[in-house]
N, CA, C and O atoms as a CHARMM CRD file, in Angstrom:
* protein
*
  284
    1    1 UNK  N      0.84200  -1.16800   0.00000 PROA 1      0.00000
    2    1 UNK  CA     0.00000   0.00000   0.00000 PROA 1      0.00000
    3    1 UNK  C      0.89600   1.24200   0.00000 PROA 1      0.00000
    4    1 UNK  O      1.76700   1.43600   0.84800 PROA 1      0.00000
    5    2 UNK  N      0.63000   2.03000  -0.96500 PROA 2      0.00000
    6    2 UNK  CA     1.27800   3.37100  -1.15500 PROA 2      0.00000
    7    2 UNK  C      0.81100   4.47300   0.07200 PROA 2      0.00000
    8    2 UNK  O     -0.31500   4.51800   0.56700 PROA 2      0.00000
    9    3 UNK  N      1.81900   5.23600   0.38700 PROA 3      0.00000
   10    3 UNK  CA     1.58900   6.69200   1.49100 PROA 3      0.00000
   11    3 UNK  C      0.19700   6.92500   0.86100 PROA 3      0.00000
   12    3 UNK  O     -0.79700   6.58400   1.50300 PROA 3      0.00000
   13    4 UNK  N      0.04300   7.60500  -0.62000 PROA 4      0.00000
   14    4 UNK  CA    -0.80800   8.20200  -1.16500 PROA 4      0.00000
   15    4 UNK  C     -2.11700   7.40200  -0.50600 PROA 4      0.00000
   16    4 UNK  O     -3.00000   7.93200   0.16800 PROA 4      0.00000
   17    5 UNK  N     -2.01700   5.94400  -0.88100 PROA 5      0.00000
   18    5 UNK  CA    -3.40300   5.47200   0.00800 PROA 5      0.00000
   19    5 UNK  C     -3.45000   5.42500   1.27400 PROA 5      0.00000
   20    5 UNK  O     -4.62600   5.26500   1.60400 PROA 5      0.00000
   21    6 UNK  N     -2.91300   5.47000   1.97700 PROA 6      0.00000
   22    6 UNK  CA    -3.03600   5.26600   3.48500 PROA 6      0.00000
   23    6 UNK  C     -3.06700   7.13400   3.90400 PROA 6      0.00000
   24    6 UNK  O     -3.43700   7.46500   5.03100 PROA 6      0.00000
   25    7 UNK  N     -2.73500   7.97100   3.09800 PROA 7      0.00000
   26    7 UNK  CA    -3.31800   8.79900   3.34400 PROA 7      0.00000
   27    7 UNK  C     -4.84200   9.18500   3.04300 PROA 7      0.00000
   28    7 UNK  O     -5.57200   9.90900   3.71900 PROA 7      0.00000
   29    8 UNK  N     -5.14800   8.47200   1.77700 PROA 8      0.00000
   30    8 UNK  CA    -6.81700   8.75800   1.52700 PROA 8      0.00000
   31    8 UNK  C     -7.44500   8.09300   2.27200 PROA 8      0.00000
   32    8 UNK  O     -8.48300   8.75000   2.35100 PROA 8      0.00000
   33    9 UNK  N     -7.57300   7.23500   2.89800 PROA 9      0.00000
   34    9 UNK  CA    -7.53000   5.83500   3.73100 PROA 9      0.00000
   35    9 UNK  C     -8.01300   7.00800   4.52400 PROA 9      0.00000
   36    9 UNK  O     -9.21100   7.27700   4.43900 PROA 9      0.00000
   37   10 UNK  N     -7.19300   7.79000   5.33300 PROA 10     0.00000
   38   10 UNK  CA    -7.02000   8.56400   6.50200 PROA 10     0.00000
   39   10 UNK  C     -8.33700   9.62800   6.85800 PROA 10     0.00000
   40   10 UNK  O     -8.98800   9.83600   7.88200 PROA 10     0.00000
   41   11 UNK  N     -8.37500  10.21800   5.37700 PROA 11     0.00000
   42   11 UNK  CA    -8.93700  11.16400   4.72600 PROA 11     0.00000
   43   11 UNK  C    -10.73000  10.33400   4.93500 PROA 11     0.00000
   44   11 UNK  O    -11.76000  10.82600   5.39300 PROA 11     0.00000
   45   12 UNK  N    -10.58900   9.61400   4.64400 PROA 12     0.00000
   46   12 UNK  CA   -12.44900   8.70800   4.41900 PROA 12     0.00000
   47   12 UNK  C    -12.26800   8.59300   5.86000 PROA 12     0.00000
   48   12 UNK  O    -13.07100   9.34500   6.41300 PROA 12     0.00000
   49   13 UNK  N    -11.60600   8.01400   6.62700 PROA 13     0.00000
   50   13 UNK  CA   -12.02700   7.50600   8.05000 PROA 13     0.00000
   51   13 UNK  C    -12.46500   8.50100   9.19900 PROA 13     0.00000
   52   13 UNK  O    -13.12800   8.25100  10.20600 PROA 13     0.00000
   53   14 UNK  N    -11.90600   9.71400   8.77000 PROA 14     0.00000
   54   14 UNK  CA   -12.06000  11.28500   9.11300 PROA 14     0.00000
   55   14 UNK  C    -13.36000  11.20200   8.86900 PROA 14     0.00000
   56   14 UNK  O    -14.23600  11.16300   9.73300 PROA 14     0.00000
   57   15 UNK  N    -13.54500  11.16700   7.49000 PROA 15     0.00000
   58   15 UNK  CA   -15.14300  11.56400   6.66100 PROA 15     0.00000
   59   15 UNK  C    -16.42600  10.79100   7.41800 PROA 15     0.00000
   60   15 UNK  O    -17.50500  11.23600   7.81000 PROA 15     0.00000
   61   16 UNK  N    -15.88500   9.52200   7.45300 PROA 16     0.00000
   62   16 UNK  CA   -16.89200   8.85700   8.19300 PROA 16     0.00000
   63   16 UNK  C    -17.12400   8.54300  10.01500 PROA 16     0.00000
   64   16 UNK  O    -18.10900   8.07000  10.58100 PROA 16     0.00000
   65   17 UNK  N    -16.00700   8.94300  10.50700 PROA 17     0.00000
   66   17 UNK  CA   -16.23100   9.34600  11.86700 PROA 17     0.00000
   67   17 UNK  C    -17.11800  10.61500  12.23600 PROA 17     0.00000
   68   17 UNK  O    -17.68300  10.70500  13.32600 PROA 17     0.00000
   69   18 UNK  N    -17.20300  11.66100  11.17400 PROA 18     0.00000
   70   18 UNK  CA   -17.46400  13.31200  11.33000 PROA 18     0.00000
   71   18 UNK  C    -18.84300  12.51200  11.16000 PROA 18     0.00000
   72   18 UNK  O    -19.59900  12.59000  12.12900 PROA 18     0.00000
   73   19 UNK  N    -19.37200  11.58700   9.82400 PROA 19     0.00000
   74   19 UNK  CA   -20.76500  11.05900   9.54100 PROA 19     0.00000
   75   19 UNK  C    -21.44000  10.10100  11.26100 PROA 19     0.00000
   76   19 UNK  O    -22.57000   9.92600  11.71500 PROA 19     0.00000
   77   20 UNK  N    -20.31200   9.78400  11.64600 PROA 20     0.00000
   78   20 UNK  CA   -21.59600   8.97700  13.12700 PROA 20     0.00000
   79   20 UNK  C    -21.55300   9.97800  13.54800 PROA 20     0.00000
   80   20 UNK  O    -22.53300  10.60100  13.13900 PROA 20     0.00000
   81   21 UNK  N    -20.44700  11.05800  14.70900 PROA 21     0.00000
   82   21 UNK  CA   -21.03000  11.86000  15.78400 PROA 21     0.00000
   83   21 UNK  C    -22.09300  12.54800  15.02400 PROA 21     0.00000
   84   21 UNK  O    -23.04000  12.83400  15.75700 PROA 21     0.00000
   85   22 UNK  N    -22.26900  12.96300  13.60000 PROA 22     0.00000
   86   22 UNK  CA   -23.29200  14.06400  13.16600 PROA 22     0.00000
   87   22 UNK  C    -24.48900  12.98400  13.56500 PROA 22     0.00000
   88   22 UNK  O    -25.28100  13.40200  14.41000 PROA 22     0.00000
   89   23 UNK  N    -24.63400  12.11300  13.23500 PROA 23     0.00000
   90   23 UNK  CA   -25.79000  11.14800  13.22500 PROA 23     0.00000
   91   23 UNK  C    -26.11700  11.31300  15.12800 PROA 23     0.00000
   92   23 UNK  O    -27.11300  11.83200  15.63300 PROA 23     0.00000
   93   24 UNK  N    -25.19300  10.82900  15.69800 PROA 24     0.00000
   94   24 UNK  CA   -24.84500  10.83300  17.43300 PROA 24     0.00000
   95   24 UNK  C    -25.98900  11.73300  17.65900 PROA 24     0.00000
   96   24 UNK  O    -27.16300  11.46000  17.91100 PROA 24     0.00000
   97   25 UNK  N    -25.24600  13.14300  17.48000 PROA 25     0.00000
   98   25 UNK  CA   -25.70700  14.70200  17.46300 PROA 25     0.00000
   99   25 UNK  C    -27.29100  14.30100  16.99400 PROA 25     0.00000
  100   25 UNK  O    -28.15300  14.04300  17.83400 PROA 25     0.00000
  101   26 UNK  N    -27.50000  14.28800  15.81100 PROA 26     0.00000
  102   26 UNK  CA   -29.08800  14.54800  14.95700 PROA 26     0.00000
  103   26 UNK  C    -29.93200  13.47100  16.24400 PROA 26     0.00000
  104   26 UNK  O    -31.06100  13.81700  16.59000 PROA 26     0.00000
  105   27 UNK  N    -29.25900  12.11600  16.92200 PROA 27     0.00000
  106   27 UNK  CA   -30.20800  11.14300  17.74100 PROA 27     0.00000
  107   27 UNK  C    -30.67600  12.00700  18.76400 PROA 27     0.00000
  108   27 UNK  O    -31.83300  12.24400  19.11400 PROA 27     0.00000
  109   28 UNK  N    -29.16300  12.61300  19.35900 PROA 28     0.00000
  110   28 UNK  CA   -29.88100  13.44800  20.17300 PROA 28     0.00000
  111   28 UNK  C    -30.86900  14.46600  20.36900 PROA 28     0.00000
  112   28 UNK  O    -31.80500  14.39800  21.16600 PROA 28     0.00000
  113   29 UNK  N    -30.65900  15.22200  19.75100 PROA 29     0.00000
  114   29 UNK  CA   -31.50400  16.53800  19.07700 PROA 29     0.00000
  115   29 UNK  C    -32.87400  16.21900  19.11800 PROA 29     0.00000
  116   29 UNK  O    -33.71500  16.92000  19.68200 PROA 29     0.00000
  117   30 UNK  N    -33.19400  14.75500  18.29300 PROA 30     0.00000
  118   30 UNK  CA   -34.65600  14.57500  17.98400 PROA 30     0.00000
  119   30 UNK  C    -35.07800  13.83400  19.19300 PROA 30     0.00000
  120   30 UNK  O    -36.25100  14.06800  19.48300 PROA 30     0.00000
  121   31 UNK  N    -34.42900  12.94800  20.04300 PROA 31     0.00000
  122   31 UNK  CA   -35.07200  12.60000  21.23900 PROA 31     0.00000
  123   31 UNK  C    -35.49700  13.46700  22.31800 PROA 31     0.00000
  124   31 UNK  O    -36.33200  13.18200  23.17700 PROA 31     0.00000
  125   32 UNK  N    -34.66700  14.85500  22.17100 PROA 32     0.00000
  126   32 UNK  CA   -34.95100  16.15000  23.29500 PROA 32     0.00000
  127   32 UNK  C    -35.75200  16.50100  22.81800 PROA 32     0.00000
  128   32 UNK  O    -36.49000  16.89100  23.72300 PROA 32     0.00000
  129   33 UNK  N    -36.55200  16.79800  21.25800 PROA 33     0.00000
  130   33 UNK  CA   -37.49700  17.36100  20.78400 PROA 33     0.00000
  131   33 UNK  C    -38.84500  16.26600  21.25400 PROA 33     0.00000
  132   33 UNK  O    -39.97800  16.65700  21.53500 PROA 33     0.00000
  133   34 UNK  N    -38.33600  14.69000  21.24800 PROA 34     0.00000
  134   34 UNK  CA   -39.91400  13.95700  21.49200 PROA 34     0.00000
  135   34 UNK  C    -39.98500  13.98000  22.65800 PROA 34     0.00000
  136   34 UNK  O    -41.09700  13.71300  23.11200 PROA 34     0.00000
  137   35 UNK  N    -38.65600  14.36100  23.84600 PROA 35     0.00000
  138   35 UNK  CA   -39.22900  14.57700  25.06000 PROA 35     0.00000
  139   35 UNK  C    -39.99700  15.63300  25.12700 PROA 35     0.00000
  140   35 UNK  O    -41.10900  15.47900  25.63300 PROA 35     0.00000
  141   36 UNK  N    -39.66000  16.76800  24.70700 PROA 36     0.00000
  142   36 UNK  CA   -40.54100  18.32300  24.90100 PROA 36     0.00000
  143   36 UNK  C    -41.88900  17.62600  24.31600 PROA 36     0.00000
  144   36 UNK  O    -42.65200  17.12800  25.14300 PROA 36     0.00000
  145   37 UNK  N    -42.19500  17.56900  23.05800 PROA 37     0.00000
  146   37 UNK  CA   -43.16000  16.72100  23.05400 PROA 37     0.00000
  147   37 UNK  C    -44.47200  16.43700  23.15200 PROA 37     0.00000
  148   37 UNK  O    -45.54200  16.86500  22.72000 PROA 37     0.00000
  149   38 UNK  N    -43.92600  15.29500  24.08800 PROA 38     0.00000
  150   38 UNK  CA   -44.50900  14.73800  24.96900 PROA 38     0.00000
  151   38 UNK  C    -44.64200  15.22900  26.31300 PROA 38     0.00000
  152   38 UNK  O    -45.46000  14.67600  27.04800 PROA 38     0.00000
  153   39 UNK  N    -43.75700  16.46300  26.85800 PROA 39     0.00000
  154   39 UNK  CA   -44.36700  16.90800  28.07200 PROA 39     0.00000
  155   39 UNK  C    -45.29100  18.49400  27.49700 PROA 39     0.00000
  156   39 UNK  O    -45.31800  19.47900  28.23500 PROA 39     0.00000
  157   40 UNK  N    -45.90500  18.49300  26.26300 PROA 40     0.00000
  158   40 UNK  CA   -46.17500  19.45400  25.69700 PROA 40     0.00000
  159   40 UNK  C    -45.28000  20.85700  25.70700 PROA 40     0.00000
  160   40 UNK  O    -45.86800  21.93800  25.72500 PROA 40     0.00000
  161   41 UNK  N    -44.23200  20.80400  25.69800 PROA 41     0.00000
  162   41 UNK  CA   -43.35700  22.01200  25.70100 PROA 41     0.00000
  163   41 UNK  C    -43.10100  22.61300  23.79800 PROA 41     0.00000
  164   41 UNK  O    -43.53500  21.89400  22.89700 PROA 41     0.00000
  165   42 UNK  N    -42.70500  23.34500  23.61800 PROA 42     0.00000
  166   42 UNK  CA   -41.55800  23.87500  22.27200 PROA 42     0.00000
  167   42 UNK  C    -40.68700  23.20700  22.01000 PROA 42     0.00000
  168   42 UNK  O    -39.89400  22.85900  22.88600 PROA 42     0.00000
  169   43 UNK  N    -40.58400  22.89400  20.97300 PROA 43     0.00000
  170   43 UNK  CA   -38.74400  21.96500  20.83900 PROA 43     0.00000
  171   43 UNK  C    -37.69200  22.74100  21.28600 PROA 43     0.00000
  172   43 UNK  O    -37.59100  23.94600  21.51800 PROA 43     0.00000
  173   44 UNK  N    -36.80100  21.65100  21.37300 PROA 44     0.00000
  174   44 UNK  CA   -35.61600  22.63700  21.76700 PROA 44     0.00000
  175   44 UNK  C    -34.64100  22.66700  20.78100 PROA 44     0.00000
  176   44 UNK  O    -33.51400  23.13500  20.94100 PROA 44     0.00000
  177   45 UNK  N    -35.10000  22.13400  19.69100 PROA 45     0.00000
  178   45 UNK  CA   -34.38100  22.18100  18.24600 PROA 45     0.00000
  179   45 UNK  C    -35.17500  22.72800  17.21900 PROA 45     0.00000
  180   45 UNK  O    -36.21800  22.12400  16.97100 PROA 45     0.00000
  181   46 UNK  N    -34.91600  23.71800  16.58100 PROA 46     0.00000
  182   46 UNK  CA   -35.48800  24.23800  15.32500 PROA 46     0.00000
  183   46 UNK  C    -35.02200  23.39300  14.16800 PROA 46     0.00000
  184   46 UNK  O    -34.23100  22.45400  14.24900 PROA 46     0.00000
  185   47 UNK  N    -35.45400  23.72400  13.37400 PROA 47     0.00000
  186   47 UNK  CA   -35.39900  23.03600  11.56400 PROA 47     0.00000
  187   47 UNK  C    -33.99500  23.61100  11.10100 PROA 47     0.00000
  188   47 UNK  O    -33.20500  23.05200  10.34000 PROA 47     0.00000
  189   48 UNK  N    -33.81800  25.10100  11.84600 PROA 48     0.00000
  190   48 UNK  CA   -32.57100  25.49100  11.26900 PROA 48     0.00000
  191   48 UNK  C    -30.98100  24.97800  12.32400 PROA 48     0.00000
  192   48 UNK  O    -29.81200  25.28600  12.09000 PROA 48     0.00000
  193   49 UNK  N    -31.40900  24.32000  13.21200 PROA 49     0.00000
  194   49 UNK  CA   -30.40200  23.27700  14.08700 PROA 49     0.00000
  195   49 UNK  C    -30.33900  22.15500  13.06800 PROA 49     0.00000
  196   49 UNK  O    -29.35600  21.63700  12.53800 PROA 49     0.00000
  197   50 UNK  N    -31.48400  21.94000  12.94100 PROA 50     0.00000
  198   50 UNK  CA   -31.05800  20.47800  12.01400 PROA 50     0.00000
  199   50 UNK  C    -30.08800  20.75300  10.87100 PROA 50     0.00000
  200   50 UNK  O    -29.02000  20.20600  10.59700 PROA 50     0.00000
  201   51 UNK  N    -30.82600  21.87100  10.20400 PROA 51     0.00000
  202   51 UNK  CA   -29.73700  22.06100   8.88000 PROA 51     0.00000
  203   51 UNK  C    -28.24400  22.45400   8.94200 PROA 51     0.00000
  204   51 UNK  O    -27.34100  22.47100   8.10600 PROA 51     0.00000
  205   52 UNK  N    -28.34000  22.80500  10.43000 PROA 52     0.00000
  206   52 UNK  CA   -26.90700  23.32400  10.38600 PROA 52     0.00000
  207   52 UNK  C    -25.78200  22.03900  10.48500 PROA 52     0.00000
  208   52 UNK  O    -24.57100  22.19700  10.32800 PROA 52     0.00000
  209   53 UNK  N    -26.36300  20.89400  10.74200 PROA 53     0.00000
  210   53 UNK  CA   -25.71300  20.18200  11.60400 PROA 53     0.00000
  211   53 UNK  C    -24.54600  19.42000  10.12200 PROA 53     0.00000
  212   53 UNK  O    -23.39700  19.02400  10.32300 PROA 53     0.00000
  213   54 UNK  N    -25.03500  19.40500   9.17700 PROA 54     0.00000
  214   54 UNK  CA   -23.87300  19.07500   7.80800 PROA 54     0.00000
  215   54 UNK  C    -22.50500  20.05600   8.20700 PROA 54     0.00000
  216   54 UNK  O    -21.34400  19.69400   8.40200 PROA 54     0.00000
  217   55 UNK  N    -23.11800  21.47400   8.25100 PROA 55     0.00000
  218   55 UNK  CA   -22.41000  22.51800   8.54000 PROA 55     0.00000
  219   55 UNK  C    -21.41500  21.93900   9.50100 PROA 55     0.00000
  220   55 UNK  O    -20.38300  21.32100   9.23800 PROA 55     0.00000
  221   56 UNK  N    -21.84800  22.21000  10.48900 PROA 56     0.00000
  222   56 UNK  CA   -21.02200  22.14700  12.40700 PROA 56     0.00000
  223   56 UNK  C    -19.82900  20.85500  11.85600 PROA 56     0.00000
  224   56 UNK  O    -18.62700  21.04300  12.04000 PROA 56     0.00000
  225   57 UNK  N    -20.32500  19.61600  11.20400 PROA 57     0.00000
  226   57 UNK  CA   -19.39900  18.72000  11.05400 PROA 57     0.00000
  227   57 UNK  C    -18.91100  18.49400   9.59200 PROA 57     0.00000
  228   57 UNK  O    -18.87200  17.35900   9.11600 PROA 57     0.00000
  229   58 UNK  N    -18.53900  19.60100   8.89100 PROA 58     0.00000
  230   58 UNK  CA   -18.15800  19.44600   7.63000 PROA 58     0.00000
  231   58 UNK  C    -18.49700  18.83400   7.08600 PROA 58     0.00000
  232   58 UNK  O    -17.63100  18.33700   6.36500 PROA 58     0.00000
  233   59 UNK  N    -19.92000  18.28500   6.87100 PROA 59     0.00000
  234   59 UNK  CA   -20.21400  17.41500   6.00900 PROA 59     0.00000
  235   59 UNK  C    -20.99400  17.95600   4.54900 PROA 59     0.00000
  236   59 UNK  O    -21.56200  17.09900   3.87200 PROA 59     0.00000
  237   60 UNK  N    -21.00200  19.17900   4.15800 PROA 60     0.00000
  238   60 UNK  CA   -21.58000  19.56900   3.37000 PROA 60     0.00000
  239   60 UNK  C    -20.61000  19.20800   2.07100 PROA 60     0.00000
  240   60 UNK  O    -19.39800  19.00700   2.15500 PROA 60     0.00000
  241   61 UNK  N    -21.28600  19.17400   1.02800 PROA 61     0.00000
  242   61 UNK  CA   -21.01500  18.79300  -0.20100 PROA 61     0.00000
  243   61 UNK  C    -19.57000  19.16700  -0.59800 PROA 61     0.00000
  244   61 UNK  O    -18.81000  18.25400  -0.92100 PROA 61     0.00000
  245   62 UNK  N    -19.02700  20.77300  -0.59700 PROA 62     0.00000
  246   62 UNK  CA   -17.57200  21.33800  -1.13200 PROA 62     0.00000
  247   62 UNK  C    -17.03700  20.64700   0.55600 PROA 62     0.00000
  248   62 UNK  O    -16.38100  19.61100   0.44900 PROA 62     0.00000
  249   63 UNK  N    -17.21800  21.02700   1.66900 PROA 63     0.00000
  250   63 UNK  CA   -16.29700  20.39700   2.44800 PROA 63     0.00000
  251   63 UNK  C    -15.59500  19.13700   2.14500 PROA 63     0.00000
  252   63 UNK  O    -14.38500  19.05300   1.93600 PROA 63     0.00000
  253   64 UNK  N    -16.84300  17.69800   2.13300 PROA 64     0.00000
  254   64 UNK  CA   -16.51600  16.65600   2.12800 PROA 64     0.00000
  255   64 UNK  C    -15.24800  16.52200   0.67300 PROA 64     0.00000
  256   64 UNK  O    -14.20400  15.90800   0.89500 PROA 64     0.00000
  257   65 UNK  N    -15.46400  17.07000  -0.56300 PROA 65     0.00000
  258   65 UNK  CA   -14.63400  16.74700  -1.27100 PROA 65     0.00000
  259   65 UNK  C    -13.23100  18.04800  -1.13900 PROA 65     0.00000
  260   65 UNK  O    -12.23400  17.78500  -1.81000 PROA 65     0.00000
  261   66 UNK  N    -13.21400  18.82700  -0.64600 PROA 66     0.00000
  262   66 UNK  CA   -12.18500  19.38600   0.27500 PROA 66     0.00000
  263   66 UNK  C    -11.18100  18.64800   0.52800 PROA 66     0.00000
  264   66 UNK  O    -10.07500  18.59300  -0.01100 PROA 66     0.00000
  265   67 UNK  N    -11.86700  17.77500   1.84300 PROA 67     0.00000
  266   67 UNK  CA   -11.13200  17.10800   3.06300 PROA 67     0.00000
  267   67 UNK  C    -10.63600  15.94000   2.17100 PROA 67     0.00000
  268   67 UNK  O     -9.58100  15.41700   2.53200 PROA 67     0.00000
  269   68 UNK  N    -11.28100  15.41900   0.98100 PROA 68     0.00000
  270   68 UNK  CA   -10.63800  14.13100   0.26100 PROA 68     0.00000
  271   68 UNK  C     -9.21900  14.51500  -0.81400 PROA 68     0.00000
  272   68 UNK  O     -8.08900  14.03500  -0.90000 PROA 68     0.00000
  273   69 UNK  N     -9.77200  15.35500  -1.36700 PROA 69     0.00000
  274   69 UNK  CA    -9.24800  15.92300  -2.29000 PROA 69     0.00000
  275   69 UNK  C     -7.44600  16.42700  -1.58200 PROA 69     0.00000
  276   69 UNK  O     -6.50600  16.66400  -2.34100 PROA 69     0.00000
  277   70 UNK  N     -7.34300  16.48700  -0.15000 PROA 70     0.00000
  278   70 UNK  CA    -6.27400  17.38200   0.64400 PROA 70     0.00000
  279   70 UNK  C     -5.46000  15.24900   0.82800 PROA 70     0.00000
  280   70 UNK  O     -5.09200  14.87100   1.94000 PROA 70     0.00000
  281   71 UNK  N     -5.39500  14.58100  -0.03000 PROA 71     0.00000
  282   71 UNK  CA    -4.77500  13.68200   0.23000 PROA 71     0.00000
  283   71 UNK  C     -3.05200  13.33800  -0.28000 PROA 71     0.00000
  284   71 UNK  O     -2.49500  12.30200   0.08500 PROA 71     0.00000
């Protein structure tokens, strides 16, 4: 195996670690929202939390090929 791959190697495992905590993050988010809920409260997450959340973990479209592309 060449540097070059074990650096892209590096590069995806990055990519897909950033993909669970975002997922982690989004579980959480929506279980605090079905607790509010259910005790009839307001969410405590808006629509624009959700969208940000590609954002917060670089996962948006130019990031992700960014971070690959830097191999």
């Amino acid at each position: 195996m060449t540097d070059q791959n074990v650096a892209m190697m590096r590069q995806i495992a990055y990519v897909l670690a950033q993909v669970v905590s975002a997922q982690c993050r989004l579980a959480g988010m929506q279980a605090l929202n079905t607790e509010r809920e259910r005790r009839r409260e307001s969410a405590g997450y808006t629509e624009a939390d959700f969208d940000n959340i590609p954002i917060e973990f670089g996962l948006h479209h130019n990031a992700v090929l960014t971070t690959l592309a830097t191999y």
